[in-house]
C-alpha positions as CSV (number, residue, x, y, z in Angstrom):
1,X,17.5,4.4,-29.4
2,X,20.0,2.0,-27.7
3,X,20.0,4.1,-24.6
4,X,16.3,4.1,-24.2
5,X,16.1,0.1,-25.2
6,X,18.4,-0.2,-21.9
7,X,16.5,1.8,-20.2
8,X,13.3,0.3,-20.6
9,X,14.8,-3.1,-20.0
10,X,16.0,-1.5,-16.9
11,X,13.1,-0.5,-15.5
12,X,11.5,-3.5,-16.5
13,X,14.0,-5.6,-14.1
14,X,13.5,-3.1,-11.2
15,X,9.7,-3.5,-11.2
16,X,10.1,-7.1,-11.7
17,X,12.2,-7.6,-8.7
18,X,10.1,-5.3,-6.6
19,X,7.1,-6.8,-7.2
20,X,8.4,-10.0,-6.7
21,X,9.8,-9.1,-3.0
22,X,6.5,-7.0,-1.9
23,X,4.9,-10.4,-2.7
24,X,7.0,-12.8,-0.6
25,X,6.8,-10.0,2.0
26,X,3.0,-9.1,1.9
27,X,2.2,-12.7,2.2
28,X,4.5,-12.6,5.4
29,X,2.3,-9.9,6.9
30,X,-1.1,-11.4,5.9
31,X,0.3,-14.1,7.9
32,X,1.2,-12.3,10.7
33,X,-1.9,-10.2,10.9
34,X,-4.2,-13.2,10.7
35,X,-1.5,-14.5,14.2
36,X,-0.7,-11.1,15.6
37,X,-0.9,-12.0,19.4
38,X,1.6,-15.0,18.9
39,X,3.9,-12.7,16.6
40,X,3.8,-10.1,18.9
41,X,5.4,-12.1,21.1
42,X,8.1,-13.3,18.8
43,X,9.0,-9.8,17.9
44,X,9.2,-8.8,21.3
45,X,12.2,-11.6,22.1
46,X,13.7,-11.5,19.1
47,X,16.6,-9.1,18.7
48,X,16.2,-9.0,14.8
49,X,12.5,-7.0,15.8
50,X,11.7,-3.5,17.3
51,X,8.3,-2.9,18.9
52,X,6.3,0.1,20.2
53,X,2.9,0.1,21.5
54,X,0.6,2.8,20.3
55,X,3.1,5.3,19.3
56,X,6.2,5.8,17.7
57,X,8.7,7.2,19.8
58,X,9.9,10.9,19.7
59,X,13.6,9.5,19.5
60,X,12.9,7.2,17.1
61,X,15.7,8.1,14.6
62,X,18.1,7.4,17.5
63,X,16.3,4.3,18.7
64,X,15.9,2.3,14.9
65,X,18.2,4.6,12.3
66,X,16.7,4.3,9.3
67,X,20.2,2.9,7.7
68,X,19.7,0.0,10.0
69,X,16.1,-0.7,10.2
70,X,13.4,-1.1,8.0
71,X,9.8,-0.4,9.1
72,X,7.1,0.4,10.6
73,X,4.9,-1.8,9.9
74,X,1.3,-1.6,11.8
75,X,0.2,-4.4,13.2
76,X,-3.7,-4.7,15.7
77,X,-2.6,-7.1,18.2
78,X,-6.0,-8.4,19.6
79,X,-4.8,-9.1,23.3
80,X,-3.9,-5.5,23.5
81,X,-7.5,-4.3,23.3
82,X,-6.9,-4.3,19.5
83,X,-3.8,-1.3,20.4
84,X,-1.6,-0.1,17.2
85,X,1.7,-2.2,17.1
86,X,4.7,-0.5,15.3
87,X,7.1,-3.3,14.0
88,X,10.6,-2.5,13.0
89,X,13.3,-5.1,11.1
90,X,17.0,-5.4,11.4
91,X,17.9,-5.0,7.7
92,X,20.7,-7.2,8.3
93,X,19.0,-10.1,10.6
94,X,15.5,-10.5,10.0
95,X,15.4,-13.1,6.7
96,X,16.2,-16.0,9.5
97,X,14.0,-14.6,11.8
98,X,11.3,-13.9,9.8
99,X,11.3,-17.7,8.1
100,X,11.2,-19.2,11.9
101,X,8.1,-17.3,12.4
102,X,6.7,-18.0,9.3
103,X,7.2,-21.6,9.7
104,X,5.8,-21.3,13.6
105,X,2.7,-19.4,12.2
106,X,1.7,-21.6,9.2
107,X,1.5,-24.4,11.6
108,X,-0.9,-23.0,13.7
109,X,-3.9,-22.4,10.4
């Protein structure tokens, strides 16, 4: 019974702490969605970001490895005739990155 108490409190953590960070994150997004020509351009010269236009790369693996980088995300970047944006993060740089532009973009409403 102990085992299964642990377990369940666990789990309960886990989900807790995933749901919190898909929230921070999704509200990131929604951000940069509703701003995707100015943060297309921010991801494109910043080395924390990986972009591709339209498609994903058949040497992707070798480009982002996925022990490295997180992603894709699809973004519709408007000045592109509405063209499919693949965004990729640096797991290990993006948090600073991603609160500059998050800063940059709330300014702009």
């Amino acid at each position: 019974m102990r085992k299964f108490a642990a377990l369940v409190a666990f789990m309960t953590c886990v989900y807790s702490y995933r749901s919190w960070y898909r929230g921070s994150s999704s509200s990131f997004w929604k951000l940069v969605q509703r701003h995707a020509d100015v943060a297309f351009e921010y991801f494109r010269n910043d080395s924390a970001w990986q972009v591709f236009i339209d498609d994903l790369p058949h040497n992707l693996d070798e480009i982002v490895p996925r022990n490295i980088w997180m992603g894709p995300y699809q973004l519709t970047v408007p000045k592109l005739r509405s063209k499919q944006v693949f965004v990729f993060y640096h797991a290990a740089r993006y948090k600073r990155s991603q609160s500059e532009l998050a800063l940059a973009l709330a300014g702009l409403h």
